[in-house]
Backbone as CSV, one residue per row, in Angstrom:
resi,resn,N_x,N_y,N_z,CA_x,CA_y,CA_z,C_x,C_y,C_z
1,UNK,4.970,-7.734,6.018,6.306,-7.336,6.429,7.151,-6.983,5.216
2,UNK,7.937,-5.776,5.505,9.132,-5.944,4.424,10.010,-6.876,4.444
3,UNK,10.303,-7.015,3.015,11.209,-7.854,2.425,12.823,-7.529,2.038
4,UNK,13.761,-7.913,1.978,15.249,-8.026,1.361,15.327,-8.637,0.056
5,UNK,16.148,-8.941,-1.055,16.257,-9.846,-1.931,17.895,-9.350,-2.635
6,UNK,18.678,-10.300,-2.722,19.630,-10.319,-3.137,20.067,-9.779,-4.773
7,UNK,20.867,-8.679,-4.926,21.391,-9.027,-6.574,22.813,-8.977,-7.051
8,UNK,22.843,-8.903,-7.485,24.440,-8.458,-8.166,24.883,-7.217,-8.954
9,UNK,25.418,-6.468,-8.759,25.446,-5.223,-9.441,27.162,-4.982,-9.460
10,UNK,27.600,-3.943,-10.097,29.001,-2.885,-10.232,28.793,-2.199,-10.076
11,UNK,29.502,-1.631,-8.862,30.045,-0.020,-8.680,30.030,0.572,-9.771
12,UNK,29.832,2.130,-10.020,29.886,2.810,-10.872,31.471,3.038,-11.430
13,UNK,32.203,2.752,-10.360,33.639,3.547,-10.022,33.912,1.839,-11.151
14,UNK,33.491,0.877,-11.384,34.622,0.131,-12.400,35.234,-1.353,-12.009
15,UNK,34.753,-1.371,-10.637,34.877,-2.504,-9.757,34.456,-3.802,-9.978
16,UNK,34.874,-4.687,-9.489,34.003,-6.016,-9.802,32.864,-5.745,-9.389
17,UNK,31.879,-7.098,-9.766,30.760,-6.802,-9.267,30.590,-7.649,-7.980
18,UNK,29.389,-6.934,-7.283,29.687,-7.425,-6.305,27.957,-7.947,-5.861
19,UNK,27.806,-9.052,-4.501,26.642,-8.876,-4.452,26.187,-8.076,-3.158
20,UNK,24.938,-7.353,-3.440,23.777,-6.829,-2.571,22.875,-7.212,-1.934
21,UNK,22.396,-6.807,-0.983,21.363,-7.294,-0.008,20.401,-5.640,-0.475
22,UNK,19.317,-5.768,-1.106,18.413,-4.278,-1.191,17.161,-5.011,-0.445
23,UNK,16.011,-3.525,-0.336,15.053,-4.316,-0.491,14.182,-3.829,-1.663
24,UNK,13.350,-5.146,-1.714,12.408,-5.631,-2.406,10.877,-5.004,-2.392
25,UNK,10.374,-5.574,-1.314,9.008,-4.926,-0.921,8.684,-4.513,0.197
26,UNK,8.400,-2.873,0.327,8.491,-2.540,1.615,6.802,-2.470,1.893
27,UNK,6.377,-2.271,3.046,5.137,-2.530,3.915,5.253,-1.035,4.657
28,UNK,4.784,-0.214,4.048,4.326,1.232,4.106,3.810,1.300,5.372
29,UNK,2.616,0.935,6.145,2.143,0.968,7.011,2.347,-0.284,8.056
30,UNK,3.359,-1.129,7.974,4.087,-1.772,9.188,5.509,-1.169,9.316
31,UNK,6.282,-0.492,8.170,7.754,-0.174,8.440,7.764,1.529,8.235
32,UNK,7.093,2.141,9.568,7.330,3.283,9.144,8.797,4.555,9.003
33,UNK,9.643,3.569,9.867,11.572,3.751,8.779,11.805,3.780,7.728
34,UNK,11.177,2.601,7.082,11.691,2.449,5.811,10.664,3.306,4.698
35,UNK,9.884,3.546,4.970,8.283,4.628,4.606,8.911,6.057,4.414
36,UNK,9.694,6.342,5.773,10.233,7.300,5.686,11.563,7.405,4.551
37,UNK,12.332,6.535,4.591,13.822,6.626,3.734,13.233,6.756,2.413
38,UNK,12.194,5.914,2.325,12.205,6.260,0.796,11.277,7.848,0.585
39,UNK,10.589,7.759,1.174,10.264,9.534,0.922,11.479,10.496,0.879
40,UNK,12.605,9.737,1.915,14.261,10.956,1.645,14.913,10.778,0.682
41,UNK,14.277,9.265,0.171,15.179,9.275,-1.198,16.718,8.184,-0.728
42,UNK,16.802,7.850,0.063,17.572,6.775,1.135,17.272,5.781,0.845
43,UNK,16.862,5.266,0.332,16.378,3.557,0.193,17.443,2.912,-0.608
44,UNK,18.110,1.846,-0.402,19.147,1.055,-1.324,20.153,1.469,-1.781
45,UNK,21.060,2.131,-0.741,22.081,2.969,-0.767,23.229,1.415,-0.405
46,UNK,23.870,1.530,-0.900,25.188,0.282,-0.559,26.504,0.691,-1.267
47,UNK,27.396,0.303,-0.120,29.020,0.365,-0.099,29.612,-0.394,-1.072
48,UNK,30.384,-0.005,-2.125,30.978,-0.843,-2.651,32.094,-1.699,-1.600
49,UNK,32.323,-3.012,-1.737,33.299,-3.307,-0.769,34.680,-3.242,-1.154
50,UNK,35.043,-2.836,-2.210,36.475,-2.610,-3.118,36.557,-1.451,-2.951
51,UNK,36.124,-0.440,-2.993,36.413,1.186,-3.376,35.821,2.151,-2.393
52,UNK,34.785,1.691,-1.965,34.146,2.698,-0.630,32.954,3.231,-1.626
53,UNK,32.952,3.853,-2.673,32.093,4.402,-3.220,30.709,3.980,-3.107
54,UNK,29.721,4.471,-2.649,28.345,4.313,-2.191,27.453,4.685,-3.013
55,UNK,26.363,3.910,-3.479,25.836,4.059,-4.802,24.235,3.394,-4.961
56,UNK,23.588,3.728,-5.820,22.090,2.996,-5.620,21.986,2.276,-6.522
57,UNK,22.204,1.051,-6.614,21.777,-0.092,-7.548,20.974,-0.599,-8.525
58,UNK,20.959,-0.682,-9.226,19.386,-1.001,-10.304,18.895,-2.063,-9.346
59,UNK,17.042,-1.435,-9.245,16.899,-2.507,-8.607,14.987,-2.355,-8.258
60,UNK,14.232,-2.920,-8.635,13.045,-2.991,-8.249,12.180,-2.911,-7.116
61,UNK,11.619,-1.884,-6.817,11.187,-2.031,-4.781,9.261,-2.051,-5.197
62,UNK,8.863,-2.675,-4.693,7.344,-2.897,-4.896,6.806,-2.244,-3.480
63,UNK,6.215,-1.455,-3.397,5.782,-0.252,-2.492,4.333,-0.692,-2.165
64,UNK,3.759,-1.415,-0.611,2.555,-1.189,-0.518,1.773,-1.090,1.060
65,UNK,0.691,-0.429,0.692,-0.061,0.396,1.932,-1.210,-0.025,1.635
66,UNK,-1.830,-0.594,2.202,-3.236,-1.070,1.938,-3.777,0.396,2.896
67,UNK,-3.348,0.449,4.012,-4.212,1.761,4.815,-4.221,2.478,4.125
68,UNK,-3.248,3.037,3.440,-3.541,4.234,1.933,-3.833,3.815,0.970
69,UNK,-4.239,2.497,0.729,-4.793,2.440,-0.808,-3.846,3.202,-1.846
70,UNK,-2.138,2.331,-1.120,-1.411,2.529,-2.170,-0.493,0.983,-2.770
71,UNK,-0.243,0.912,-4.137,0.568,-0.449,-4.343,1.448,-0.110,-5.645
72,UNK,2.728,0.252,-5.897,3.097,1.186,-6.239,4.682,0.188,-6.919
73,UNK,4.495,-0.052,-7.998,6.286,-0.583,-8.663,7.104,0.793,-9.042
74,UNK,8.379,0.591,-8.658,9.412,1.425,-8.377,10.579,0.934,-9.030
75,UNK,10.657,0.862,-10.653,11.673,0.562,-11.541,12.784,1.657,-11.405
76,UNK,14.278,1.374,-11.695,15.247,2.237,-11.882,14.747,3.445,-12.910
77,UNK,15.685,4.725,-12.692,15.628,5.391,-14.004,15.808,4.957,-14.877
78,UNK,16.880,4.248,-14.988,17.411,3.452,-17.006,16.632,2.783,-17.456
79,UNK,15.301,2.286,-16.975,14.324,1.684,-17.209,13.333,2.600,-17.977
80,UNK,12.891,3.472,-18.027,12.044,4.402,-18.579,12.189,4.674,-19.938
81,UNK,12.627,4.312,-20.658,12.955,4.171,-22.335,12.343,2.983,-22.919
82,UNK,12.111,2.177,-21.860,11.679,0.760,-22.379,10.152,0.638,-21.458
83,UNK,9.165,1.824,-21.221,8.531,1.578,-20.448,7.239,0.610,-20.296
84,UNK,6.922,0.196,-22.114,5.629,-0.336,-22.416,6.339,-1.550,-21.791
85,UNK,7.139,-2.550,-21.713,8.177,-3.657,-21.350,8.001,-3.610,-20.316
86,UNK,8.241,-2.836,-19.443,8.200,-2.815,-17.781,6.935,-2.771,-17.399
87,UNK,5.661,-2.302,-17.956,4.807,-2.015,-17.387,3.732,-3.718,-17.546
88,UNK,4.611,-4.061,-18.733,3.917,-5.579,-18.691,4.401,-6.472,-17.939
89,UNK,5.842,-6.271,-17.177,6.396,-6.814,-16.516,5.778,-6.777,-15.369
90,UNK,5.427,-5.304,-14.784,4.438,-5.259,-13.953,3.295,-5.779,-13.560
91,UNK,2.603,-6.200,-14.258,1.027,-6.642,-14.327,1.432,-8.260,-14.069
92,UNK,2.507,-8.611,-15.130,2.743,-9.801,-14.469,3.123,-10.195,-13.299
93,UNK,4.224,-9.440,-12.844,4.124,-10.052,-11.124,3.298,-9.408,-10.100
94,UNK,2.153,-8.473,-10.272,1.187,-8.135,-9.481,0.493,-9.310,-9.562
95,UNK,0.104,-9.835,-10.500,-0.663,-10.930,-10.412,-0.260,-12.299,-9.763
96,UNK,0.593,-12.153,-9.435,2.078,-13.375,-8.967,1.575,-12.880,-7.652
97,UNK,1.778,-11.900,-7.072,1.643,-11.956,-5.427,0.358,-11.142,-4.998
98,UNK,-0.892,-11.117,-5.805,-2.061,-10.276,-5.488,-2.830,-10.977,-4.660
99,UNK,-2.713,-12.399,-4.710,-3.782,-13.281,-4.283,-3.118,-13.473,-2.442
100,UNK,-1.265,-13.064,-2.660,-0.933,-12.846,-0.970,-1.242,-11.568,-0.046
101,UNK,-1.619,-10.769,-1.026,-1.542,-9.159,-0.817,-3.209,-9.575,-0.379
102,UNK,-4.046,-9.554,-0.693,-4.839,-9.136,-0.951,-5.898,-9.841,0.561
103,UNK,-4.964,-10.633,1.253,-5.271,-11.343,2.245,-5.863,-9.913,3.402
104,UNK,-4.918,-8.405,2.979,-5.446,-7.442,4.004,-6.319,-6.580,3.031
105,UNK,-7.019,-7.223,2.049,-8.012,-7.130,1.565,-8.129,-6.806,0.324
106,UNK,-8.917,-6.796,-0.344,-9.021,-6.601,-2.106,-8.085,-5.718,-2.829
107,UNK,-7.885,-5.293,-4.030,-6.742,-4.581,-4.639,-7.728,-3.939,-5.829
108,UNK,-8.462,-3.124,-5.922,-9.345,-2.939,-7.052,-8.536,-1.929,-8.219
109,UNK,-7.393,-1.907,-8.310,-6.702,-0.606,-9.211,-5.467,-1.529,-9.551
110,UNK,-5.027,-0.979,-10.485,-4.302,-1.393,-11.061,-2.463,-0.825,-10.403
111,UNK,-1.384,-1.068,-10.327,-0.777,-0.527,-9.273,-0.494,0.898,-9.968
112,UNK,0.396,1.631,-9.181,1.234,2.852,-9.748,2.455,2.491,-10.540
113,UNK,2.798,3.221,-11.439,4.241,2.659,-11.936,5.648,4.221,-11.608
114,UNK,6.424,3.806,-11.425,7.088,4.976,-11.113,8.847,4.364,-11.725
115,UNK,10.062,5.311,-12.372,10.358,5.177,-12.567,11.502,6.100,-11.578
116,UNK,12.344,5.551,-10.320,12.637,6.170,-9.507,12.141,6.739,-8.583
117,UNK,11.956,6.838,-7.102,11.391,7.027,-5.844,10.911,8.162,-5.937
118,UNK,11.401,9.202,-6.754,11.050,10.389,-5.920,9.341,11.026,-6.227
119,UNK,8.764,10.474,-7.379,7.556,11.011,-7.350,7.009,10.330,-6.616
120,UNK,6.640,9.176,-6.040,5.882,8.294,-5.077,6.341,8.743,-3.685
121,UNK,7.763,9.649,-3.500,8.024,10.347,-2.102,7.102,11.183,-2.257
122,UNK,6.906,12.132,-3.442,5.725,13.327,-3.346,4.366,12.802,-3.222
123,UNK,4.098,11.875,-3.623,3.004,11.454,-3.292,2.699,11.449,-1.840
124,UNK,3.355,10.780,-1.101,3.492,9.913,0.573,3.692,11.096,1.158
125,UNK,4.623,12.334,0.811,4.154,13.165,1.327,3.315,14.161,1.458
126,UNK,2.698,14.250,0.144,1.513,14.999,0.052,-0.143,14.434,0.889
127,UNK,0.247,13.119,1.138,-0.677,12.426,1.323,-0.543,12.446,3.365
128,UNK,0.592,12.955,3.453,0.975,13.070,5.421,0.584,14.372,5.449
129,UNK,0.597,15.378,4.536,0.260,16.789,4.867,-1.306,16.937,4.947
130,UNK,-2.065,16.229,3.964,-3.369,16.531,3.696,-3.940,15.494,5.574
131,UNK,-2.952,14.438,5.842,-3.772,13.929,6.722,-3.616,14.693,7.954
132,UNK,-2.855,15.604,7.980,-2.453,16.635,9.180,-4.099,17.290,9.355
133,UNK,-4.665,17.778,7.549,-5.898,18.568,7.910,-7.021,17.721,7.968
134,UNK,-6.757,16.466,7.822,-7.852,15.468,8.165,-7.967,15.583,9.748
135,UNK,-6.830,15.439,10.593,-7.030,15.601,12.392,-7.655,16.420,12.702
136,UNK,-7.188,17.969,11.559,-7.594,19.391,12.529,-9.369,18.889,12.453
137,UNK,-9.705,18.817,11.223,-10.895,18.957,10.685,-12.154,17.821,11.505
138,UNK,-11.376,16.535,11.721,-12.357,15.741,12.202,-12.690,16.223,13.930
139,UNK,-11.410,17.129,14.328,-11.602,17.843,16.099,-12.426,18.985,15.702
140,UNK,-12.717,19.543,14.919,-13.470,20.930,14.662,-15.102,20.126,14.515
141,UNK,-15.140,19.432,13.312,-16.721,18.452,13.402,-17.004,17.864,14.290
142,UNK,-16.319,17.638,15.124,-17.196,16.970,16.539,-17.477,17.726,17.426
143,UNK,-16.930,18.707,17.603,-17.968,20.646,18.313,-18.968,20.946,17.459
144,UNK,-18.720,20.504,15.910,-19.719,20.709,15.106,-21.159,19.788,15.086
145,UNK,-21.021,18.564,15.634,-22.205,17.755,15.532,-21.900,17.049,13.943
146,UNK,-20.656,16.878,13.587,-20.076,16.290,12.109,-19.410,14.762,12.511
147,UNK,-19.756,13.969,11.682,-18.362,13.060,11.902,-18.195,12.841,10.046
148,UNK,-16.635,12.403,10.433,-16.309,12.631,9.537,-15.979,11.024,8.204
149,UNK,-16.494,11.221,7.157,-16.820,10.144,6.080,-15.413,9.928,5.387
150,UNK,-15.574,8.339,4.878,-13.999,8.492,3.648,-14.487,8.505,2.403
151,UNK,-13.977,9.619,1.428,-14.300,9.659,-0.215,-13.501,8.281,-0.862
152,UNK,-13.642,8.219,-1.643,-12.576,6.974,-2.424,-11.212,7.478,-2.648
153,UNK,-10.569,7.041,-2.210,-9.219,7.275,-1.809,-8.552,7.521,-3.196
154,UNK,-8.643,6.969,-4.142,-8.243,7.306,-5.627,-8.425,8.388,-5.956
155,UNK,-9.985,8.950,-6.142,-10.397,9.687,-6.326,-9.975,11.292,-5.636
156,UNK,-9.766,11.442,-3.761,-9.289,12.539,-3.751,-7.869,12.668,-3.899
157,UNK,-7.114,11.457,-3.868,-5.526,11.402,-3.844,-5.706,12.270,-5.544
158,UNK,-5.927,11.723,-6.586,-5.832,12.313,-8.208,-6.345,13.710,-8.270
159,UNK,-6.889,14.300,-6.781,-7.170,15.869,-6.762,-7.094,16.741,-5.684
160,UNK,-5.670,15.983,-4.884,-4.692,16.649,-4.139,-6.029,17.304,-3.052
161,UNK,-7.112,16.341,-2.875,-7.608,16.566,-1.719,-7.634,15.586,-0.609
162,UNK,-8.344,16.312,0.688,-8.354,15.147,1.740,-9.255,13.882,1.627
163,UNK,-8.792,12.847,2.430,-9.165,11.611,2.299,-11.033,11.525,2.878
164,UNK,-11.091,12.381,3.821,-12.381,12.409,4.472,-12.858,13.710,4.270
165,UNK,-14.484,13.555,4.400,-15.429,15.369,3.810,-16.443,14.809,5.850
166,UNK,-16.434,16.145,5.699,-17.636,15.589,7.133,-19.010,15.592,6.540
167,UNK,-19.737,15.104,7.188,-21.118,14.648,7.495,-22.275,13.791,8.471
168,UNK,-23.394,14.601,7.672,-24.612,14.393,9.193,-24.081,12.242,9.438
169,UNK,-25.179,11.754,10.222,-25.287,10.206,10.282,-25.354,9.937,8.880
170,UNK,-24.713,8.479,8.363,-25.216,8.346,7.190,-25.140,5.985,7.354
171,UNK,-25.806,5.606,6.322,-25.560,4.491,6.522,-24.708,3.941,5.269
172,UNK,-24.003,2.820,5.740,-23.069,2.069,5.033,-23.456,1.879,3.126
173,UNK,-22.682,2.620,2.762,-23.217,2.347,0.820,-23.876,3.296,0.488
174,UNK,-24.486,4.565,1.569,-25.466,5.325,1.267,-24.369,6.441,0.171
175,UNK,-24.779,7.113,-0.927,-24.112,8.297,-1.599,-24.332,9.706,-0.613
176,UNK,-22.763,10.546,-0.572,-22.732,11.361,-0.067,-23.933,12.149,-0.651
177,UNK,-24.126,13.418,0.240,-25.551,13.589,-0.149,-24.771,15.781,-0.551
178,UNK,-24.569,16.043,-2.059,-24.217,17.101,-2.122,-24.483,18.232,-1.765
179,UNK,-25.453,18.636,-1.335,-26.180,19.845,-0.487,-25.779,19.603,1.436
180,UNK,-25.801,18.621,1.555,-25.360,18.671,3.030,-23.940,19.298,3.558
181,UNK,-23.404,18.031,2.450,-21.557,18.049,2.386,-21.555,19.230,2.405
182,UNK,-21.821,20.209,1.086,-21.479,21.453,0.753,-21.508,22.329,2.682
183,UNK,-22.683,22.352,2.968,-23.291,22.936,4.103,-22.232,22.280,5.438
184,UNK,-21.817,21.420,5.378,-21.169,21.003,6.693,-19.369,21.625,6.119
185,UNK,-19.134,21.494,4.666,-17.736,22.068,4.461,-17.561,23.695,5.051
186,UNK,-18.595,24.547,4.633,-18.947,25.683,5.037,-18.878,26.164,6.156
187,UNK,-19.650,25.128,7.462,-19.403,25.360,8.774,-17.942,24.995,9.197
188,UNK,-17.544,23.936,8.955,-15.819,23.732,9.018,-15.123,24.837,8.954
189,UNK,-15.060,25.428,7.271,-14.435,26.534,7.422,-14.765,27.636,7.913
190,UNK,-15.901,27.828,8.298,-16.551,29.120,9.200,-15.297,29.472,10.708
191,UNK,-15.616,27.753,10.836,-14.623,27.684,12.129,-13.135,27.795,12.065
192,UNK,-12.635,27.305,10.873,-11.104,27.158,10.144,-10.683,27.223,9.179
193,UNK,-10.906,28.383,8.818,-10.428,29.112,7.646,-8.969,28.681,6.681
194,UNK,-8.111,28.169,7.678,-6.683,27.421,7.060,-6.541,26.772,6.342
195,UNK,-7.773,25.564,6.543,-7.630,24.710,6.009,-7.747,24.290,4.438
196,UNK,-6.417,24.651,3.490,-6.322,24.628,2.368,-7.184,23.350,1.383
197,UNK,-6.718,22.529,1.754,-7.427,21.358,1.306,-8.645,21.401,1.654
198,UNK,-9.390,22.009,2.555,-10.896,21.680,2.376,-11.642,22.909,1.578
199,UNK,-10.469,24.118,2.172,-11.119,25.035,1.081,-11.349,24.605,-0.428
200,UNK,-9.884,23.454,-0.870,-10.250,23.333,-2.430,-11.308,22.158,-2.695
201,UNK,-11.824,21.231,-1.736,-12.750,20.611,-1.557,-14.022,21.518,-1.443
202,UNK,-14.356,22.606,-0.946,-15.511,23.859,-1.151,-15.706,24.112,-2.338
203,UNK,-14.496,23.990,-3.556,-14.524,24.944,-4.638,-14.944,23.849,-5.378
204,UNK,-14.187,22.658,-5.377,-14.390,21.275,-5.927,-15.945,21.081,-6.152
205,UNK,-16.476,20.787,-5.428,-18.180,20.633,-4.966,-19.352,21.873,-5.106
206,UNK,-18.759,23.014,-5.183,-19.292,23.888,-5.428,-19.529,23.778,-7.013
207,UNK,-18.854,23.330,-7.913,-18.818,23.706,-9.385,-19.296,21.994,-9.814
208,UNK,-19.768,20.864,-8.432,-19.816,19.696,-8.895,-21.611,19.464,-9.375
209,UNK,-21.417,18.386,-10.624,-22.940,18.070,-10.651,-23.486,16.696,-9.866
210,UNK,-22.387,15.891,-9.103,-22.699,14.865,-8.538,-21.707,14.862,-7.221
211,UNK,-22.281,14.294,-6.484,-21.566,13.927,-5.141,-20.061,13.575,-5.469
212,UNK,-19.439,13.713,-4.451,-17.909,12.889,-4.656,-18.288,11.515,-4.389
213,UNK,-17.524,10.383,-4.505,-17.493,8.994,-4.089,-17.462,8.776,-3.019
214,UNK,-17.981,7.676,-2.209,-18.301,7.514,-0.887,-16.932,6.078,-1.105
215,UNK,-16.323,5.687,0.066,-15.098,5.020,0.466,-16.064,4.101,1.835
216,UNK,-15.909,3.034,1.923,-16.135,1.984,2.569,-15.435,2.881,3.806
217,UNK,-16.558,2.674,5.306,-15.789,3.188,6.453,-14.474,2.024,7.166
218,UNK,-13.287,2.610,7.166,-12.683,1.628,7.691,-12.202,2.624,9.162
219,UNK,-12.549,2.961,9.691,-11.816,3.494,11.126,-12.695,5.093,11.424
């Protein structure tokens, strides 16, 4: 569940300071409101209560999605000058709450660090667009005689491809098998030419000397 946590901050406008209610750690895939605000860039917006002036607070939000194999610290901008500092700050309290996190299962990466929301919005949304062509693609492979596999989620997120490639039956741990993949991407696009992301997954694999990474099936 997401979290709240109290701080104290000043209005920009000169005011006393006052205290805040922000949040803390949001739950990506239980709060999909708050998933959304921060992709708008909305997250931890508060009223001064002296002046009216509405303002975003220094303030730390720890970002995580286990369904996306995302876990993501979200320091202020004014923080980024001092970043080797923060990033050890980081490691230290990942390790503080990994062993609660990790209850919806292991954490094998180290988190993201971001200095202000908005590149981790591009992320979240780059990552809702590509899953748009994950739907088309997994309804096209099943006319095809395809179902469809997960790559390691690191791996296609760092190359702005989709999360799943189709393929024949395969068993649990087995390595994608590169001559098939290639051959089942081919028929996909035979059928759906649109699909940008798998086209650059064609080009990807076409110029590859080893399979992509195979991703534990979860769904």
């Amino acid at each position: 569940m997401s979290f709240r946590g109290a701080i104290t901050a000043r209005c920009p406008e000169g005011c006393e300071e006052s205290d805040y209610e922000v949040w803390s750690f949001i739950r990506g895939d239980l709060d999909e409101p708050l998933r959304e605000s921060l992709m708008a860039g909305d997250i931890n917006i508060v009223r001064c209560p002296e002046c009216g002036n509405v303002f975003r607070p220094e303030a730390t939000v720890v970002y995580y999605d286990p369904r996306a194999e995302v876990m993501a610290f979200i320091f202020p901008e004014s923080y980024r000058s001092d970043e080797a500092r923060w990033r050890a700050k980081m490691h230290e309290d990942f390790e503080q709450i990994r062993g609660a996190l990790e209850a919806d299962g292991p954490i094998s990466e180290e988190p993201l660090m971001f200095f202000g929301a908005e590149e981790l919005g591009k992320i979240l949304q780059a990552d809702d667009d590509l899953e748009d062509e994950v739907r088309v693609a997994r309804y096209v492979c099943e006319g095809l005689g395809y179902r469809m596999r997960p790559v390691l989620r690191s791996f296609a997120r760092g190359r702005s491809l989709p999360r799943m490639l189709p393929s024949r039956e395969w068993k649990e741990g087995e390595p994608f098998s590169l001559k098939e993949t290639l051959k089942a991407l081919r028929a996909l696009l035979g059928k759906n030419n649109r699909l940008s992301g798998y086209k650059r997954w064609l080009s990807e694999l076409e110029s590859a000397k080893e399979p992509p990474p195979a991703a534990a099936a979860k769904r």
